[in-house]
Each structure stands twice: as C-alpha cells, then as structure tokens.
C-alpha positions in Angstrom: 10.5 -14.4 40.5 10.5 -13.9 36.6 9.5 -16.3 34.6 12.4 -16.1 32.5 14.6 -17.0 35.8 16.6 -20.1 35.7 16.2 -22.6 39.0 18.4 -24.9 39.8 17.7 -29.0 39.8 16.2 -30.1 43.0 16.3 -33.6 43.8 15.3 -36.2 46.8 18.7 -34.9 47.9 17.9 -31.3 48.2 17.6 -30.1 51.8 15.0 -27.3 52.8 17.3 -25.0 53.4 18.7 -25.1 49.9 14.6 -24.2 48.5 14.3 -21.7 51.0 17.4 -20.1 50.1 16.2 -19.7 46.6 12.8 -18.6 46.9 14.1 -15.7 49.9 12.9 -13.0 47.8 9.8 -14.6 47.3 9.2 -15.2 51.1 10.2 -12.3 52.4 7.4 -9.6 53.8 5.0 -12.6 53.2 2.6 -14.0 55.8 2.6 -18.3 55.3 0.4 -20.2 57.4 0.9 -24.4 57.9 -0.4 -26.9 59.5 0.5 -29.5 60.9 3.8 -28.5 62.5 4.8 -31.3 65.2 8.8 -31.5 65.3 10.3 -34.1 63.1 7.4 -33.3 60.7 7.0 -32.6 57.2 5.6 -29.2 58.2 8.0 -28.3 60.9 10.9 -28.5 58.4 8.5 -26.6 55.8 8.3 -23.7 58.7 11.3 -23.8 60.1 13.3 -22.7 57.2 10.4 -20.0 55.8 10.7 -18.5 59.3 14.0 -17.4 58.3 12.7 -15.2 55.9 9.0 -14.7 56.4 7.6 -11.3 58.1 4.7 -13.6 59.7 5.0 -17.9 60.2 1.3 -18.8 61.5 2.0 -22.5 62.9 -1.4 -24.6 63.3 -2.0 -27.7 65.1 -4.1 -28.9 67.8 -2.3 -30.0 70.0 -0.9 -26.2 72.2 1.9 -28.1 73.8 3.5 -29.5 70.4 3.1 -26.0 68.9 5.4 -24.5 71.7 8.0 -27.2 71.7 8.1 -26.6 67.3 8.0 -22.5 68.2 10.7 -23.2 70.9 12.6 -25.0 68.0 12.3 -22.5 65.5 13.2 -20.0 67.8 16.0 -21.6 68.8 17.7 -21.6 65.1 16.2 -18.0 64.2 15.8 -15.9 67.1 14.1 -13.1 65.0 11.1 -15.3 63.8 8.0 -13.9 64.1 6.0 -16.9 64.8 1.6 -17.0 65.9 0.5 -20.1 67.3 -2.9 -21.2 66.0 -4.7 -24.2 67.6 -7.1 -25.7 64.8 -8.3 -29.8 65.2 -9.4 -30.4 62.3 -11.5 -33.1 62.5 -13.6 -31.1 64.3 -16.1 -28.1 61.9 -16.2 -26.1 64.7 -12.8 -25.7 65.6 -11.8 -25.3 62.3 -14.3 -22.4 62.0 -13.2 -20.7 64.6 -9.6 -21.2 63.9 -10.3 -19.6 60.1 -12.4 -16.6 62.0 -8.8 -16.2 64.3 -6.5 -15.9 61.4 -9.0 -13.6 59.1 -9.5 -11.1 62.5 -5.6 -10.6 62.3 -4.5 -7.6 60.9 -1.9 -9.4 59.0 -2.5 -10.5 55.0 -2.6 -14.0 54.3 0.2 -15.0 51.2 0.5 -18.6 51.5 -1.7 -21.6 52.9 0.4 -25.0 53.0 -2.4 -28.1 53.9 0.5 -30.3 55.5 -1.8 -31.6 58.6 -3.0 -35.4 58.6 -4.5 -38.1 60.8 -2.0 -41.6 59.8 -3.8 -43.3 62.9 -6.8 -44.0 63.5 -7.3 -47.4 64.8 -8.7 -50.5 63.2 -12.4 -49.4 63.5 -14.3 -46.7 62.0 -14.1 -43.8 64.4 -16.2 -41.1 63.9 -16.1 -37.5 64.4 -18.9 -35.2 66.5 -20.0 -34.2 63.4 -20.5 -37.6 62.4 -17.9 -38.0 59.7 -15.2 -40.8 59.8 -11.9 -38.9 61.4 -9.3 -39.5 58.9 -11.9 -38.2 55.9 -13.0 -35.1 58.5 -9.5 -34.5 59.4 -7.6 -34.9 55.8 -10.1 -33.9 53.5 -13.4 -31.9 54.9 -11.6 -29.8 57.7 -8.9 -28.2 55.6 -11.2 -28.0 52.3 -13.4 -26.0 55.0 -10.5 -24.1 56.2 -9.3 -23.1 53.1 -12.4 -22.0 51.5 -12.8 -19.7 54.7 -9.4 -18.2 54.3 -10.0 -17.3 50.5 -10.9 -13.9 51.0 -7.7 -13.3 53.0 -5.9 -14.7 50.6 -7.3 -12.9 47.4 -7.0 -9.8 49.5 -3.3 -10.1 49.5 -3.0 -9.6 46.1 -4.1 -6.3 46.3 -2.0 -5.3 49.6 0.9 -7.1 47.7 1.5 -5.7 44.5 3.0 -8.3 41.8 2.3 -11.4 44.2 -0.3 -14.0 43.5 -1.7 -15.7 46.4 -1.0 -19.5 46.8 -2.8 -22.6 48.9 -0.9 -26.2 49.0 -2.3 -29.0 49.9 0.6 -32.1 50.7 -1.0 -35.2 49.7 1.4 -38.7 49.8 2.1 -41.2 47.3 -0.2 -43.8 49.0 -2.8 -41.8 46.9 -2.5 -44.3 44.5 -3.6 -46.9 45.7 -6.7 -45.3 46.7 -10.5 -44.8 44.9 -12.8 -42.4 45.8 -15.6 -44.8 45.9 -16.0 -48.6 45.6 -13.1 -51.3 46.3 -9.8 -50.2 47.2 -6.7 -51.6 44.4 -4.8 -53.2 47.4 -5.7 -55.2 50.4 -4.1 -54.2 53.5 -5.3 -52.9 57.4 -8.2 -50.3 58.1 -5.7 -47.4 59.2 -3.3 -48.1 55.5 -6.8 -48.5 53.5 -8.5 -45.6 54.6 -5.5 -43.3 54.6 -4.8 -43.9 51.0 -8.4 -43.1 50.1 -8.3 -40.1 52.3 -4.9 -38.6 50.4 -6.5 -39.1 47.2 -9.6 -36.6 48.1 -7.5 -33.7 47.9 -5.9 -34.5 44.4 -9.3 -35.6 43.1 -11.3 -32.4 43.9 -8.4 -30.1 43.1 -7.3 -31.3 39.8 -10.4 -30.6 37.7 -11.0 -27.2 39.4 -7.8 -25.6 39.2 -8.2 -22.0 40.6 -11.1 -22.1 42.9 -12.0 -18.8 43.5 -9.0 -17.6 41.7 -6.4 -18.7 44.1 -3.8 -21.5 42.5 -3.7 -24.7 44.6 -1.2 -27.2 44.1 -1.2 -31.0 45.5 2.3 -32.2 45.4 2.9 -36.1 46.9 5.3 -36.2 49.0 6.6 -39.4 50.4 6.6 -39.7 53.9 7.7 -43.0 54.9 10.8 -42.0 52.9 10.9 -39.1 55.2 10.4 -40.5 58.4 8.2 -37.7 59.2 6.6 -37.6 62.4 3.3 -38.8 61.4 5.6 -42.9 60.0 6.1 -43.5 63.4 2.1 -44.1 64.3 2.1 -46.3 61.4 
C-alpha cells in the first residue's frame, strides 16, 4: 500500500473485518504468525479475519486443545484457510526455543509476527517459572522477546523472497501499562495479579520504544484495551 493511499477513519467501532477488508492486498500471499489465539480472544479475532486472506495463519498457544477448537472456528467461517498449529508456553525458555526452531524449519517465509499472548492470572503469590523467573514477567515479556529475536532471520529473509514488502513484528500491550514502573513502587495500589500485570505490559513498550528497528525489522506496541473487549483473557481477572 502506497504511501500516498487514503484510509479510512477507524474507530472503537470498527469491526475486524472492516481492517482486514482494507489491508487484503497487503495480506494476501503473506505468512502471519500470532499468538495467543484462545476463542473469544484478542488474537482469535486478529486470525480469524487474516485467515481470509493469508496464504499461511501460524496460530500459537500452549494449550493443543484450544488451538483446535480456534482452527475448528476459523475453519468453520473460511473453509480454505490454511492454518499450522504451533504449541509454544511461553513462560517456559525451552519451549519457546523449540517452538521458534519449528516455525524457522518450515519452508514457509515469515511476513508478520503479532505478540498478542499473555498470562492475566497468576494468583496472589509470586509464582515462578522452571527457569526461575516470576511467570507473568517470563510469559509477557522474556518469552516473546526470546521468540521474536529467534524469528528475526525469518523475518528479514522475507524481504528478499517478497519483493516490495517490509517485514513487521507487533507486540499488543494494554492500557494498564500505565500504571505500571519498570522498577521501584508501583503508581497505584491494588492486588498482586492487577500490580504485576500492569508492570509486565509496560516491559514491552519500554524496551521497544528507544530501539525502534531492532535488527531492522519495525515493531510496533499498540494498547489495546481489553477489559473494554471482554477478551478471553477479562474473564480470569
């Protein structure tokens, strides 16, 4: 899409399928990968209307049984999707290294990375991972910053397989990001699980921003809200 092309307003009001319909050229013949895909998700509305128009929809998630019920879904709407289920936890270094090793042994490029995955409940204790990192930190911020930084050759490589086409990574953040720091007192009192997921969607914003292109791939961090979206992910909350 030239950047001389008009788009139109979009607006809280604006469903998915109205974006999707606009940006069609643009998915087309492209491989996107997301996670976090769980139906009534954020993600799962995100794939669902690229699988319309995408050659290849990679949909990640660890849990194997959700991932079927969202392919089912997707399926279901768009019989001609061509959809790859990916299971990734991402708290965990090792599953998210294999999962990265999975997607880069496909003969497939790589177009499009959308970070939608995140852990909203953790309990109110500190919980820590096998690799001894506190979950919501290993599964919001380290695992897809690892996952991401494995997939960058992929992605660059598109570029060249894709002529004109700039490869892109998103990572979905929320607008409880601002009530989080990334170090000392948080700016609002509330429980554990609220607390530490504020500072947890803040990482992402705070290590993208100053960096910008990391190894030449744009990344973008929009907030979305998801309490006003009743995604998935509110109801644990």
């Amino acid at each position: 899409m030239s950047s001389t092309t008009t788009l139109p307003t979009f607006s809280f009001n604006t469903t998915a399928e109205e974006v999707a319909n606009v940006f069609a050229d643009e998915i087309r013949g492209k491989t996107v990968l997301i996670t976090g895909t769980s139906l009534k998700g954020i993600g799962f509305e995100t794939a669902r209307v690229i699988a319309k128009y995408a050659k290849l929809l990679i949909i990640a998630g660890y849990n194997e049984e959700r991932l079927k019920l969202s392919e089912d879904a997707i399926k279901k709407e768009t019989p001609s999707a061509n959809i790859y289920r990916l299971t990734v936890d991402l708290s965990s270094l090792a599953s998210v290294r294999k999962a990265a090793a999975e997607v880069n042994a496909l003969p497939d490029p790589l177009h499009v990375l959308i970070n939608n995955a995140a852990a909203t409940r953790t309990g109110f204790a500190l919980q820590l991972t096998s690799d001894n990192i506190e979950l919501q930190y290993a599964t919001n911020h380290v695992g897809p910053w690892l996952f991401t930084n494995l997939l960058v050759p992929k992605l660059l490589a598109s570029s060249s397989s894709t002529e004109g086409f700039t490869p892109r990574v998103i990572f979905l953040s929320s607008d409880t990001h601002y009530f989080g720091t990334t170090r000392g007192s948080m700016r609002w009192l509330g429980s554990y699980e609220l607390v530490s997921y504020s500072r947890r969607r803040l990482r992402p914003v705070a290590h993208i921003k100053p960096t910008g292109r990391p190894h030449g791939v744009p990344m973008s961090f929009p907030a979305k809200k998801a309490g006003t979206l009743q995604s998935c992910g509110v109801e644990h909350v």
